[in-house]
PDB file of the backbone (N, CA, C, O) and the ligand in Angstrom, with CONECT records:
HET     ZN  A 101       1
ATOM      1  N   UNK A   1       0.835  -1.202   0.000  1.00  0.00           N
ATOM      2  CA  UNK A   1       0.000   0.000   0.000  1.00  0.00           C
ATOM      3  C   UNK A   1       0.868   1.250   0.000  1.00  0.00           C
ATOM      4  O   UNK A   1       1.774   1.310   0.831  1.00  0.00           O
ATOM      5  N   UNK A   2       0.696   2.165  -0.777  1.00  0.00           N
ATOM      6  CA  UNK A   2       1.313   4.003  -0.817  1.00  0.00           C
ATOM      7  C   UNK A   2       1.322   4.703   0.315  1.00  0.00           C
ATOM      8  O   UNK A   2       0.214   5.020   0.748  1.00  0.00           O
ATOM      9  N   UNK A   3       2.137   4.988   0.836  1.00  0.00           N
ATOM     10  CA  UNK A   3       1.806   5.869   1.554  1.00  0.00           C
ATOM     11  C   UNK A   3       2.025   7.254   1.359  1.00  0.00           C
ATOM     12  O   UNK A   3       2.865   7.843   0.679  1.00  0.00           O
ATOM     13  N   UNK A   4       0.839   7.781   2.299  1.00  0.00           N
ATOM     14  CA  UNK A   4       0.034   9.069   1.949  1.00  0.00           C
ATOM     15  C   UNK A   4       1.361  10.233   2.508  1.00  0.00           C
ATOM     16  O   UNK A   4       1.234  11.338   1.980  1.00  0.00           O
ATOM     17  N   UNK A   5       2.357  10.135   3.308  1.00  0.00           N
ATOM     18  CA  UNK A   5       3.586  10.960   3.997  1.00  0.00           C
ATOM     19  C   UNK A   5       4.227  10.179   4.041  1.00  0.00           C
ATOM     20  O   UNK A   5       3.894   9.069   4.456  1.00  0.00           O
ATOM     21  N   UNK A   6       5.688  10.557   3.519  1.00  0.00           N
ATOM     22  CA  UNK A   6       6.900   9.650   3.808  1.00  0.00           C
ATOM     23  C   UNK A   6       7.259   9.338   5.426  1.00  0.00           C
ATOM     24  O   UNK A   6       7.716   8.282   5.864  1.00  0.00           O
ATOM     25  N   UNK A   7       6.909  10.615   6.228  1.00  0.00           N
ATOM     26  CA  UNK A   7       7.288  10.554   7.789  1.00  0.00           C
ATOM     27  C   UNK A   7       6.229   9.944   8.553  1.00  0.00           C
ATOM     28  O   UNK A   7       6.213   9.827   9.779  1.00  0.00           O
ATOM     29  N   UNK A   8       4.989   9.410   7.412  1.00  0.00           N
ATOM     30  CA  UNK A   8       3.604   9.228   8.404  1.00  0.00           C
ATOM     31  C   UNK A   8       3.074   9.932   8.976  1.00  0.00           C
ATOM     32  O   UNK A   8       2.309   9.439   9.805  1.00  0.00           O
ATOM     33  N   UNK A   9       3.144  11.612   8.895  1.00  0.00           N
ATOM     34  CA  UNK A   9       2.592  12.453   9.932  1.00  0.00           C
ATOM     35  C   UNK A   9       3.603  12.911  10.908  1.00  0.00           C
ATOM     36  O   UNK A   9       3.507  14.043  11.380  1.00  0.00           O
ATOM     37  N   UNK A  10       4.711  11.996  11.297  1.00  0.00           N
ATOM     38  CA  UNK A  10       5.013  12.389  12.147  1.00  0.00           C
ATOM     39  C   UNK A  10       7.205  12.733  12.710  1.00  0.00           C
ATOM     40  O   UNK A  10       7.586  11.611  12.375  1.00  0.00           O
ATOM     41  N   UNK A  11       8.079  13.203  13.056  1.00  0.00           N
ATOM     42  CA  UNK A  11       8.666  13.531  12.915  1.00  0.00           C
ATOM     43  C   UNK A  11       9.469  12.589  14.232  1.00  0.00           C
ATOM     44  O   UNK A  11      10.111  13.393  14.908  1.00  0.00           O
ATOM     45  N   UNK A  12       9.598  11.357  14.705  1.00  0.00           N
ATOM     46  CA  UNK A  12      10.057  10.360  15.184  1.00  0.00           C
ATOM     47  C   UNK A  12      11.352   9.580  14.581  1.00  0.00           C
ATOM     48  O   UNK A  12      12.163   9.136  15.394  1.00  0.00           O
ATOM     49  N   UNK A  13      11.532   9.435  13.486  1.00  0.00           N
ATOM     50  CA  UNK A  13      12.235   9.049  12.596  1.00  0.00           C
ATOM     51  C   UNK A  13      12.546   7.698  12.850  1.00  0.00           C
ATOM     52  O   UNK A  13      11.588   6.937  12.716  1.00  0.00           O
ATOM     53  N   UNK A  14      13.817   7.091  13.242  1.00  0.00           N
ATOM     54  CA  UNK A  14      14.017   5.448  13.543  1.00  0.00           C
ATOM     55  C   UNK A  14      13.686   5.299  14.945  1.00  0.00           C
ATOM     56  O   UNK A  14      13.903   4.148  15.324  1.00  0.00           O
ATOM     57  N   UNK A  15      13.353   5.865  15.612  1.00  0.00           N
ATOM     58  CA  UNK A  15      12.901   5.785  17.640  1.00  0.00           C
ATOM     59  C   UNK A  15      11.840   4.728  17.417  1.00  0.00           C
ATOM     60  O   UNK A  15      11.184   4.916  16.393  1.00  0.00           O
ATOM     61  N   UNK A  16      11.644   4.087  17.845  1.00  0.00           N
ATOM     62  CA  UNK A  16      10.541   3.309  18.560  1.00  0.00           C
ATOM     63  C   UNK A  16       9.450   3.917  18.834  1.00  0.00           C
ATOM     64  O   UNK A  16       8.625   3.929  17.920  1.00  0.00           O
ATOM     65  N   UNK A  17       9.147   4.470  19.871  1.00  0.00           N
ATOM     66  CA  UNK A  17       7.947   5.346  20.276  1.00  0.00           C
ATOM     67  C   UNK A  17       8.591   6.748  20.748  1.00  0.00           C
ATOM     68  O   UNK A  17       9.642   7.074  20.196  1.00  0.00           O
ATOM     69  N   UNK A  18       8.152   7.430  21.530  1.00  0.00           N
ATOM     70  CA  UNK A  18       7.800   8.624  21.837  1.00  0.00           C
ATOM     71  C   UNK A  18       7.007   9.121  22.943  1.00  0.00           C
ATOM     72  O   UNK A  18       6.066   8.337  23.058  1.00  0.00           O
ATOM     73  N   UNK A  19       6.932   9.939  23.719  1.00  0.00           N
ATOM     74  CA  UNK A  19       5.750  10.027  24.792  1.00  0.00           C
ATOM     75  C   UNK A  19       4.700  10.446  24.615  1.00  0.00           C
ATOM     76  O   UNK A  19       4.804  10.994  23.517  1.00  0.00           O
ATOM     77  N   UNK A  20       3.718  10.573  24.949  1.00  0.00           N
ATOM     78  CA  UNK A  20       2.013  10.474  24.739  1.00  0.00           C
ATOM     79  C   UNK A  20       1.822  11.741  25.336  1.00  0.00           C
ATOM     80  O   UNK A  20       2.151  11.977  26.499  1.00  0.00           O
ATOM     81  N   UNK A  21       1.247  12.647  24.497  1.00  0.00           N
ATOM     82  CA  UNK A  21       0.671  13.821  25.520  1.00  0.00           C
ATOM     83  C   UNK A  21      -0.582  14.272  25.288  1.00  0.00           C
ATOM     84  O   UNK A  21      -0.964  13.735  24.248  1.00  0.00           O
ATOM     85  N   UNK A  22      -1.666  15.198  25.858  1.00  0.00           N
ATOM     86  CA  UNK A  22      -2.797  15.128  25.766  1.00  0.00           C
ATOM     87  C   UNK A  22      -3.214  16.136  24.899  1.00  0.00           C
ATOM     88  O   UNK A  22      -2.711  17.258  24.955  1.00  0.00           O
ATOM     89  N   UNK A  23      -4.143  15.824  24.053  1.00  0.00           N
ATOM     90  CA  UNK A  23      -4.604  17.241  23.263  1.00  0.00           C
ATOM     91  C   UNK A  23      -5.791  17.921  24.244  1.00  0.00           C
ATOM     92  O   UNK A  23      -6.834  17.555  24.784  1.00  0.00           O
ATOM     93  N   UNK A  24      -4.772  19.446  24.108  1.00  0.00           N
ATOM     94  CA  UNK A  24      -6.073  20.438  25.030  1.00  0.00           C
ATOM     95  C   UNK A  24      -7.337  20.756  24.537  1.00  0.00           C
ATOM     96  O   UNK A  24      -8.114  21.388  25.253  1.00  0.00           O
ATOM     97  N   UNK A  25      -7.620  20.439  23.518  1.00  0.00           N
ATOM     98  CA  UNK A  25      -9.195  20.521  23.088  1.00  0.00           C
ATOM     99  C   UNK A  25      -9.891  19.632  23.392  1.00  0.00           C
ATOM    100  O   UNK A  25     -10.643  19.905  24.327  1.00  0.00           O
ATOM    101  N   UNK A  26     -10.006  18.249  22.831  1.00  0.00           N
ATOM    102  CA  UNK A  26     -10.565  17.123  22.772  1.00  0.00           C
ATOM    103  C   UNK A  26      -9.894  16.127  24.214  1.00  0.00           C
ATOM    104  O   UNK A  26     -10.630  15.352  24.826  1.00  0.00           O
ATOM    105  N   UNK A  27      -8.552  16.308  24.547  1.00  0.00           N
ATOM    106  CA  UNK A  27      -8.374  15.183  25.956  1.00  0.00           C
ATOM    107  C   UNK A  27      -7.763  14.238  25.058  1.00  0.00           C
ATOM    108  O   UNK A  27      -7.417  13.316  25.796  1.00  0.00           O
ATOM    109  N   UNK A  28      -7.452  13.966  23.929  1.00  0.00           N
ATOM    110  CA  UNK A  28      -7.316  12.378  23.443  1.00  0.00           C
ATOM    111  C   UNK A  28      -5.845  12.404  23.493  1.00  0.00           C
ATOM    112  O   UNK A  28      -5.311  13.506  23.368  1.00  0.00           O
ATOM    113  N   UNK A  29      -4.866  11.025  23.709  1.00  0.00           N
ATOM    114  CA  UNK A  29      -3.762  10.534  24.152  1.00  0.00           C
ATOM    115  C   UNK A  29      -3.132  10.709  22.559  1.00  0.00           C
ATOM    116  O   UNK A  29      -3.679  10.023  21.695  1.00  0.00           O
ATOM    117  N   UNK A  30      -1.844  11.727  22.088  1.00  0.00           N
ATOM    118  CA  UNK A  30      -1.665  11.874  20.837  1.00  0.00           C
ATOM    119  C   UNK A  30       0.012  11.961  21.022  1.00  0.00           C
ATOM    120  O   UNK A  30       0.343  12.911  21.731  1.00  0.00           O
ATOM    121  N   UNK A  31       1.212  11.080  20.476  1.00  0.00           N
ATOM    122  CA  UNK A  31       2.943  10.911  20.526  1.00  0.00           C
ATOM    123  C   UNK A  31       3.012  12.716  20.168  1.00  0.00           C
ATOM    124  O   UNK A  31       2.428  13.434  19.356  1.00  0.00           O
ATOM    125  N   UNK A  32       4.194  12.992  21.398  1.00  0.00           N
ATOM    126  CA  UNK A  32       4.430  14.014  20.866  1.00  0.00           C
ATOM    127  C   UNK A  32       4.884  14.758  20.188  1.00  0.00           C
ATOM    128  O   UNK A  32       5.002  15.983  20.159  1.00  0.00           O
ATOM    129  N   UNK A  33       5.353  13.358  19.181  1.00  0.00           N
ATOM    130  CA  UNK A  33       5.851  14.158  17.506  1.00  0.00           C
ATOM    131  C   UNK A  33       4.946  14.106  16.754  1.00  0.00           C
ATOM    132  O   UNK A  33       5.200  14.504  15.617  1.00  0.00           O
ATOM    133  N   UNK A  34       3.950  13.758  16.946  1.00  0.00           N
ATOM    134  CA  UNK A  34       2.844  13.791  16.216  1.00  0.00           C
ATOM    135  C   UNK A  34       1.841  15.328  16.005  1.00  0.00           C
ATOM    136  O   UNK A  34       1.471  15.928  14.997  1.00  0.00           O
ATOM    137  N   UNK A  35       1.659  15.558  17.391  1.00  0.00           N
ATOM    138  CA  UNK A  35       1.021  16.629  18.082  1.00  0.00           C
ATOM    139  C   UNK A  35       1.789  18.281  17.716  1.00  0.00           C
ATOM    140  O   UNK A  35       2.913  18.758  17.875  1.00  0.00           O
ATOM    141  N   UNK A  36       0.465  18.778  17.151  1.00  0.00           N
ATOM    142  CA  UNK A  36       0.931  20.272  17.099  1.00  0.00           C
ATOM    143  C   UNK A  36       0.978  21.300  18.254  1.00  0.00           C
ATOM    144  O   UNK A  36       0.001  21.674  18.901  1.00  0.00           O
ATOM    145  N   UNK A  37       2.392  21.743  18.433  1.00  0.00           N
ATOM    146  CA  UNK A  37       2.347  22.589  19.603  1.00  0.00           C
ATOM    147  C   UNK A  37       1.726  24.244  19.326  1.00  0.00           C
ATOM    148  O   UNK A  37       2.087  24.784  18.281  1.00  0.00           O
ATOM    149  N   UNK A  38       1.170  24.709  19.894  1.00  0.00           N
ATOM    150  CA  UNK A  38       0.951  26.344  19.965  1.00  0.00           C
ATOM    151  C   UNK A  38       1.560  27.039  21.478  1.00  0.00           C
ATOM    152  O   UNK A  38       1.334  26.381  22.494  1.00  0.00           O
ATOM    153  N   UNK A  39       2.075  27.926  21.573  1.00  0.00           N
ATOM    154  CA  UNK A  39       2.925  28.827  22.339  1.00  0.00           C
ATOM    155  C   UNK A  39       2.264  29.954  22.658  1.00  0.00           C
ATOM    156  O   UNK A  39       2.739  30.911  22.045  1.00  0.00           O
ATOM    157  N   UNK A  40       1.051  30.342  23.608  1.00  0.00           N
ATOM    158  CA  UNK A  40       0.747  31.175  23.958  1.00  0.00           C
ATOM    159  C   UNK A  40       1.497  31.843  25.271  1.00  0.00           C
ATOM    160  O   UNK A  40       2.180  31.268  26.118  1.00  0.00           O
ATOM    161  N   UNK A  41       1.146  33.261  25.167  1.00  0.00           N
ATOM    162  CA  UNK A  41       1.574  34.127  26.422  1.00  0.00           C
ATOM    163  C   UNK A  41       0.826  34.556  27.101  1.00  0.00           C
ATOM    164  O   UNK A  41      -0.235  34.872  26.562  1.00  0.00           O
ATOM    165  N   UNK A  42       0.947  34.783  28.525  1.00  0.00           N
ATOM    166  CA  UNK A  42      -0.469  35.147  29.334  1.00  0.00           C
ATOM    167  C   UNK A  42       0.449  36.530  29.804  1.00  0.00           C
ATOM    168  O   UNK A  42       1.650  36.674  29.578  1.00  0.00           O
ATOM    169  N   UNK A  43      -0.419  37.471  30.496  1.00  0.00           N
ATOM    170  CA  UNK A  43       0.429  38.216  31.151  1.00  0.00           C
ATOM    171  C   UNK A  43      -0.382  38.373  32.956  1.00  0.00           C
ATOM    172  O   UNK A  43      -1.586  38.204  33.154  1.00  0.00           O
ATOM    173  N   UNK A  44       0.671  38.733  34.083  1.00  0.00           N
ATOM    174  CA  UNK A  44      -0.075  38.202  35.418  1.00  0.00           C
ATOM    175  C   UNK A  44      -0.846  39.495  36.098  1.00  0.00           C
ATOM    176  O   UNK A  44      -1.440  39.588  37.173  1.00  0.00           O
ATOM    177  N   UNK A  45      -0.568  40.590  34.904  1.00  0.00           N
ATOM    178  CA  UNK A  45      -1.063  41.885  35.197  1.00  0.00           C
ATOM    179  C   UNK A  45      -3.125  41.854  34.277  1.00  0.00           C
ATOM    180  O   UNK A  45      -3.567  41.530  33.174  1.00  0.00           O
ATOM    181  N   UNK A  46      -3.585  42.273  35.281  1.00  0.00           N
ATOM    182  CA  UNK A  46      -5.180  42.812  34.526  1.00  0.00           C
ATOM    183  C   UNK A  46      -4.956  43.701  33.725  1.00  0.00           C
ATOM    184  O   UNK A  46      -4.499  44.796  34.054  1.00  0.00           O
ATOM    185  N   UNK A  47      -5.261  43.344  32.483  1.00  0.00           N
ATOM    186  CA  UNK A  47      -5.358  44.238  30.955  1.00  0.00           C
ATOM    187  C   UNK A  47      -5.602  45.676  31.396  1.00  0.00           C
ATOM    188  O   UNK A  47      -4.658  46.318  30.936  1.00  0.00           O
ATOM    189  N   UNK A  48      -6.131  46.206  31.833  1.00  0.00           N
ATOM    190  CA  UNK A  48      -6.498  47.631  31.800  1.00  0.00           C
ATOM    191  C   UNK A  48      -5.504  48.203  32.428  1.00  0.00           C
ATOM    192  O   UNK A  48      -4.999  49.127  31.790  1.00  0.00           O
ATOM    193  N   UNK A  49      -4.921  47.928  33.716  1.00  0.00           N
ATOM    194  CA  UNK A  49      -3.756  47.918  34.220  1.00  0.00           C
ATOM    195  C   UNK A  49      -2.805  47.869  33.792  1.00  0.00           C
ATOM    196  O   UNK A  49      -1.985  48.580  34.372  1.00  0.00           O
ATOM    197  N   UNK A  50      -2.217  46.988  32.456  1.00  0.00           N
ATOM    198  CA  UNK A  50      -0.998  46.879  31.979  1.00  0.00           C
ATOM    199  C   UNK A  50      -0.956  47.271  31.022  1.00  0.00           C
ATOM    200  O   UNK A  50       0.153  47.340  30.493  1.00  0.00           O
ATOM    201  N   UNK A  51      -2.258  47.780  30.221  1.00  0.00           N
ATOM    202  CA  UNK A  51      -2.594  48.628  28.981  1.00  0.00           C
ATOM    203  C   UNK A  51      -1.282  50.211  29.603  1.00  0.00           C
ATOM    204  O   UNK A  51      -0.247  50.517  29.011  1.00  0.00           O
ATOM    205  N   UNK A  52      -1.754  50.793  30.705  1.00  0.00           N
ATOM    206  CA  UNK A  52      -1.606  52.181  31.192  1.00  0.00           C
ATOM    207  C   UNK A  52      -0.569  51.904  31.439  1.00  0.00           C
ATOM    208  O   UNK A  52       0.160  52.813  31.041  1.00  0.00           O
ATOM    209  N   UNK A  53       0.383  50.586  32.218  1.00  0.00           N
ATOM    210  CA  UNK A  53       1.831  50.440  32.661  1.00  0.00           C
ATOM    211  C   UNK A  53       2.705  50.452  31.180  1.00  0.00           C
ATOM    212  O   UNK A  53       3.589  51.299  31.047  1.00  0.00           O
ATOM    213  N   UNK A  54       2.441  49.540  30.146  1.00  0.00           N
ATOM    214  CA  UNK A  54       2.737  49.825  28.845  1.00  0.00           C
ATOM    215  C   UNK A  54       3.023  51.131  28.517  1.00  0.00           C
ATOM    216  O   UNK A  54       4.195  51.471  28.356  1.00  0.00           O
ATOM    217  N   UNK A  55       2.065  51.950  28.387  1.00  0.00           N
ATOM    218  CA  UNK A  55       2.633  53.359  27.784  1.00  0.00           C
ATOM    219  C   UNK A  55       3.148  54.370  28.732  1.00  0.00           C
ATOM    220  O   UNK A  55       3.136  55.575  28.483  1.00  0.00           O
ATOM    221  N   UNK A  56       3.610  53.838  29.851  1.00  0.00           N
ATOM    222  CA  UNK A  56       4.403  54.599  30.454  1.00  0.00           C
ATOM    223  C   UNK A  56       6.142  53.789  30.747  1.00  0.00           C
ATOM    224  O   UNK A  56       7.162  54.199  31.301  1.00  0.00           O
ATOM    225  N   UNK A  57       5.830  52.685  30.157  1.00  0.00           N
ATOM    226  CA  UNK A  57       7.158  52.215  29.490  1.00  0.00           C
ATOM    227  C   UNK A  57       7.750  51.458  31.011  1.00  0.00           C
ATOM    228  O   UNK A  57       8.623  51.847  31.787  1.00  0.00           O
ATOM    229  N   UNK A  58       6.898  50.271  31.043  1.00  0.00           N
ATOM    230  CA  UNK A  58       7.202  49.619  31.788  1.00  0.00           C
ATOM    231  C   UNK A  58       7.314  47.750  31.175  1.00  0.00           C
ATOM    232  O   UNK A  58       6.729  47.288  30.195  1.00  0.00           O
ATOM    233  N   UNK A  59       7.962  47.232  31.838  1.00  0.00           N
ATOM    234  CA  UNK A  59       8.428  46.298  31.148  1.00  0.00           C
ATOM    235  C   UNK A  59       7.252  44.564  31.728  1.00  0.00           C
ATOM    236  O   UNK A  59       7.338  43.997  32.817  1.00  0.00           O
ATOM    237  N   UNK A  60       6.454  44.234  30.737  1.00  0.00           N
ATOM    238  CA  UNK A  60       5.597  43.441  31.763  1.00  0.00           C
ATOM    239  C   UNK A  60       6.209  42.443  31.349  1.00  0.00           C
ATOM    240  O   UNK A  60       6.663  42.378  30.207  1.00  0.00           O
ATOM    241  N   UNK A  61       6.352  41.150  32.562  1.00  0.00           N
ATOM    242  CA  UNK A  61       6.388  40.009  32.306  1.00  0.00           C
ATOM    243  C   UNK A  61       5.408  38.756  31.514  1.00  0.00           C
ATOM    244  O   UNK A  61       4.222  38.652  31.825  1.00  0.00           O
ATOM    245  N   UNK A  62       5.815  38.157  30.837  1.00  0.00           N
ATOM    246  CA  UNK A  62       4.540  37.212  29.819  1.00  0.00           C
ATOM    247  C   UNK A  62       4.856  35.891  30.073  1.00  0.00           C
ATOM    248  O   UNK A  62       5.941  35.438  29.708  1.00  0.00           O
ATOM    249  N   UNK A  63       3.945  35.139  30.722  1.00  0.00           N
ATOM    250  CA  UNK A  63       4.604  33.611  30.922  1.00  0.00           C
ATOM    251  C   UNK A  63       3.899  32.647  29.943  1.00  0.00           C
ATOM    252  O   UNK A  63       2.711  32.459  30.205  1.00  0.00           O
ATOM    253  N   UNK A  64       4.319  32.096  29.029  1.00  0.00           N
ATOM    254  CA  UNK A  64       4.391  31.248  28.372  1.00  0.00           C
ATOM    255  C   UNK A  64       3.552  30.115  28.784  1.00  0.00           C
ATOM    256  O   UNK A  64       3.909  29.821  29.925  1.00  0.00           O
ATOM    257  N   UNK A  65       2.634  29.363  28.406  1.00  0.00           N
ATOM    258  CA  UNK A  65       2.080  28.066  27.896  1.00  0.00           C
ATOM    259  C   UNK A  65       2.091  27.496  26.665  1.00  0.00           C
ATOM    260  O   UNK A  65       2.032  28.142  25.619  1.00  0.00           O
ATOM    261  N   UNK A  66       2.162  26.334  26.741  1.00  0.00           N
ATOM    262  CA  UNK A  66       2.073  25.514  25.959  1.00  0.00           C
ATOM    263  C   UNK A  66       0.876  24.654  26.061  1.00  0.00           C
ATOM    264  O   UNK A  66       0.162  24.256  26.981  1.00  0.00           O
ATOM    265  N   UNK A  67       0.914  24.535  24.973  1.00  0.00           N
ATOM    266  CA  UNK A  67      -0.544  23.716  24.412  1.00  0.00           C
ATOM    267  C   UNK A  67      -0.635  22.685  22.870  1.00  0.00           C
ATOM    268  O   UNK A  67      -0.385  22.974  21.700  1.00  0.00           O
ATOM    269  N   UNK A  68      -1.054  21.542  23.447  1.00  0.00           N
ATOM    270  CA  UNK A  68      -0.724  20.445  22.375  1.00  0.00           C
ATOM    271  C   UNK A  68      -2.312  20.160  21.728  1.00  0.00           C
ATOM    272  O   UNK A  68      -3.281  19.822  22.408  1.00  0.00           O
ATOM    273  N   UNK A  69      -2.312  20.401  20.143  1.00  0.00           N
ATOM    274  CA  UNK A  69      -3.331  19.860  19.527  1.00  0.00           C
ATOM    275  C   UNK A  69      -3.428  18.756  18.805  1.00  0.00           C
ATOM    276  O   UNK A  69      -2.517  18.665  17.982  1.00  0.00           O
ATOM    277  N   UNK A  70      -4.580  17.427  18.795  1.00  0.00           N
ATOM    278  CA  UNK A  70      -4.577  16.718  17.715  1.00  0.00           C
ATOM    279  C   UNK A  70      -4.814  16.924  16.242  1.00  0.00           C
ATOM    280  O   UNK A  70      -5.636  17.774  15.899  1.00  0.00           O
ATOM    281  N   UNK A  71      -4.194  16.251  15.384  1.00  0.00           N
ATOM    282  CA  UNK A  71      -3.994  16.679  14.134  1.00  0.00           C
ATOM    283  C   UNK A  71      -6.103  17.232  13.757  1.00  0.00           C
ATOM    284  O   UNK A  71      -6.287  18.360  13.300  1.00  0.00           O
ATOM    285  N   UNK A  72      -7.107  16.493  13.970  1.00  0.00           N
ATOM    286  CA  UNK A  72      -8.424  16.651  14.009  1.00  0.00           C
ATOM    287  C   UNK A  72      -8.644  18.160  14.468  1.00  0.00           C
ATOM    288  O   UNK A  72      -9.427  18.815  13.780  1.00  0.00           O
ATOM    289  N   UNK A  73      -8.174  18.643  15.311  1.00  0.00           N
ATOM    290  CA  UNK A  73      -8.331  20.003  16.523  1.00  0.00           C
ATOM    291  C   UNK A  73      -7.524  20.848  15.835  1.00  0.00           C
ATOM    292  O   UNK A  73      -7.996  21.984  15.863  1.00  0.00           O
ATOM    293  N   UNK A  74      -6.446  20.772  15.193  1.00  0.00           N
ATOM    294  CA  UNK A  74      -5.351  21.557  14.731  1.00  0.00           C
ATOM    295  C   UNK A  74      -5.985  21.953  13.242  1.00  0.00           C
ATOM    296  O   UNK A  74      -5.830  23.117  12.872  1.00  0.00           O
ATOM    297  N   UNK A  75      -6.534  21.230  12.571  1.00  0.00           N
ATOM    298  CA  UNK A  75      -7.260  21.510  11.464  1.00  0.00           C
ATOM    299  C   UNK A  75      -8.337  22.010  11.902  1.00  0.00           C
ATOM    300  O   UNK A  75      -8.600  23.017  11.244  1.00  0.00           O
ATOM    301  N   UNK A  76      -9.268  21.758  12.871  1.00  0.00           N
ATOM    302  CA  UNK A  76     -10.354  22.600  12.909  1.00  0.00           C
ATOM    303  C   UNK A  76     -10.324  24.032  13.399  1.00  0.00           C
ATOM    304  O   UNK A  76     -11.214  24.841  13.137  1.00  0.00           O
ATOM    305  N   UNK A  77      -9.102  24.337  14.225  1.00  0.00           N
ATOM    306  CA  UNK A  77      -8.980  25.336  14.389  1.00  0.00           C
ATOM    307  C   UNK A  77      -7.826  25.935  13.239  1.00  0.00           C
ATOM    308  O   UNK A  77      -6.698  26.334  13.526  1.00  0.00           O
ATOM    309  N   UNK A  78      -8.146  25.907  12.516  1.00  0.00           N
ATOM    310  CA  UNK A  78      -7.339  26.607  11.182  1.00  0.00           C
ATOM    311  C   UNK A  78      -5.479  26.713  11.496  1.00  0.00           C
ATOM    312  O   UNK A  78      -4.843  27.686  11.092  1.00  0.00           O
ATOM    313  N   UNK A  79      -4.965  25.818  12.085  1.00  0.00           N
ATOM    314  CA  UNK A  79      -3.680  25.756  12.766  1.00  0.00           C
ATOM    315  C   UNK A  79      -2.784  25.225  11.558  1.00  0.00           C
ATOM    316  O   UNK A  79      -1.673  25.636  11.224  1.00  0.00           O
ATOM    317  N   UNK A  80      -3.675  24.041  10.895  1.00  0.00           N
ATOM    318  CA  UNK A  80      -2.965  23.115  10.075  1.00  0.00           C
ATOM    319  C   UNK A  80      -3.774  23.400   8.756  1.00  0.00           C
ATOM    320  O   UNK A  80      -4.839  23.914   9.099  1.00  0.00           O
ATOM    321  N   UNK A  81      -3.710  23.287   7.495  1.00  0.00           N
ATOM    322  CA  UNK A  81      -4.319  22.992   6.784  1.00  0.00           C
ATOM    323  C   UNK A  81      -4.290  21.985   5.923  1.00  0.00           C
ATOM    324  O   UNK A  81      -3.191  21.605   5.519  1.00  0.00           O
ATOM    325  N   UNK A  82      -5.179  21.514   5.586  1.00  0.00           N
ATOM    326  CA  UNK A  82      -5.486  19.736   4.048  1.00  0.00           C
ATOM    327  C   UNK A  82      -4.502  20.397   3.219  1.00  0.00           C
ATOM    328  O   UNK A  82      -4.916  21.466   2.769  1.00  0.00           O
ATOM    329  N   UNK A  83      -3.489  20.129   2.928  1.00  0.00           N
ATOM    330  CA  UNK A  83      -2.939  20.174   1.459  1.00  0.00           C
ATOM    331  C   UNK A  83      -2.943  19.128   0.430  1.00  0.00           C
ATOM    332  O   UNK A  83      -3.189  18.002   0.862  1.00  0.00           O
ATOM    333  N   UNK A  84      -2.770  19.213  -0.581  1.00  0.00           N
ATOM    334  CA  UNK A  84      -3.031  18.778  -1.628  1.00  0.00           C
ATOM    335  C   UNK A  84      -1.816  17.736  -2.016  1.00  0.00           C
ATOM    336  O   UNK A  84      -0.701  18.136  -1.684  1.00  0.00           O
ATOM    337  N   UNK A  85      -1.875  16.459  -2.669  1.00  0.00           N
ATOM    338  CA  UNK A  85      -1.127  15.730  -2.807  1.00  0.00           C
ATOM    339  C   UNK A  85       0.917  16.153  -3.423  1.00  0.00           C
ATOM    340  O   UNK A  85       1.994  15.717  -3.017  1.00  0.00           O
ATOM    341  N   UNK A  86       0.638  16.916  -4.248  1.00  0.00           N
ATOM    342  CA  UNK A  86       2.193  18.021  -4.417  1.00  0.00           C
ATOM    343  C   UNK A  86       2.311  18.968  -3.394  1.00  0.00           C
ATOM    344  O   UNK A  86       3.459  19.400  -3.291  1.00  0.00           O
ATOM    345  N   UNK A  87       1.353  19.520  -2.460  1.00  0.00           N
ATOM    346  CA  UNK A  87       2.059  20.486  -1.978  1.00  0.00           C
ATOM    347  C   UNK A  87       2.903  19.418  -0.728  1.00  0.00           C
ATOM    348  O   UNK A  87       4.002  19.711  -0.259  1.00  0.00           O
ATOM    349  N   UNK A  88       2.139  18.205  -0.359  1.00  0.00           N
ATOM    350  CA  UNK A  88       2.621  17.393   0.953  1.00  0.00           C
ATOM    351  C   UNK A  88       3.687  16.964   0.589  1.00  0.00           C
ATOM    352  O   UNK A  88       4.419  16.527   1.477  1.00  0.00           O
ATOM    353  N   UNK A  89       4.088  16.931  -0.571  1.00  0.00           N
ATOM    354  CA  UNK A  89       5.784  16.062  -1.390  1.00  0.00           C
ATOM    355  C   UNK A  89       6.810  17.307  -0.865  1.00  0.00           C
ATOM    356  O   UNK A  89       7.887  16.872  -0.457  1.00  0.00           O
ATOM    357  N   UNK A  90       6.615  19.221  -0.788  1.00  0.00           N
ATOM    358  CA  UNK A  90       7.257  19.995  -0.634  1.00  0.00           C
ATOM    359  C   UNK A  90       7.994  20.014   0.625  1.00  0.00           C
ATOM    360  O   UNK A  90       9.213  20.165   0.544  1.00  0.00           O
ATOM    361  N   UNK A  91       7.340  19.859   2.028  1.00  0.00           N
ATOM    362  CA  UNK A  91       8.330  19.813   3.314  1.00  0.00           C
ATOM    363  C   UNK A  91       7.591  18.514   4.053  1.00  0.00           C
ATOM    364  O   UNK A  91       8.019  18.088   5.126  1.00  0.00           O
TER     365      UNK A  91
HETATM  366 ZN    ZN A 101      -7.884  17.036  19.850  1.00  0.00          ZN2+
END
């Protein structure tokens, strides 16, 4: 049978497995080379508050999360998109 990605989806290469992590939308158990990461920033200041500290040129701190989607979740939220059989041959 053809297969549809040379990597299968996923970026593991000769390893065996990989560790399992959870997608934050749906909960489902997805390898975490499989899984699309997104990198959000929070900040620990209330917006209106750090709106006014901002333009008086103050320096706010942003702490970082991470967040893992399944390939299903990553497409529905416009993260990933279906490409087309040549564009998936490109990277
Ligand atoms: Zn999911």
């Amino acid at each position: 049978m053809g297969k549809k990605r040379k990597s299968g989806g996923r970026s593991k290469g000769k390893k065996g497995g990989v560790a399992q992590v959870q997608c934050s939308s749906c909960n489902r158990m997805i390898p975490r080379d499989k899984a699309k990461r997104k990198t959000s920033y929070k900040t620990l200041v209330d917006y209106a508050i750090g709106k006014e500290l901002r333009q008086q040129g103050t320096q706010i701190e942003r702490v970082p999360y991470v967040r893992y989607f399944c390939v299903s979740c990553a497409i529905h939220r416009h993260q990933v998109k279906i490409r087309s059989a040549d564009e998936r041959k490109n990277t």
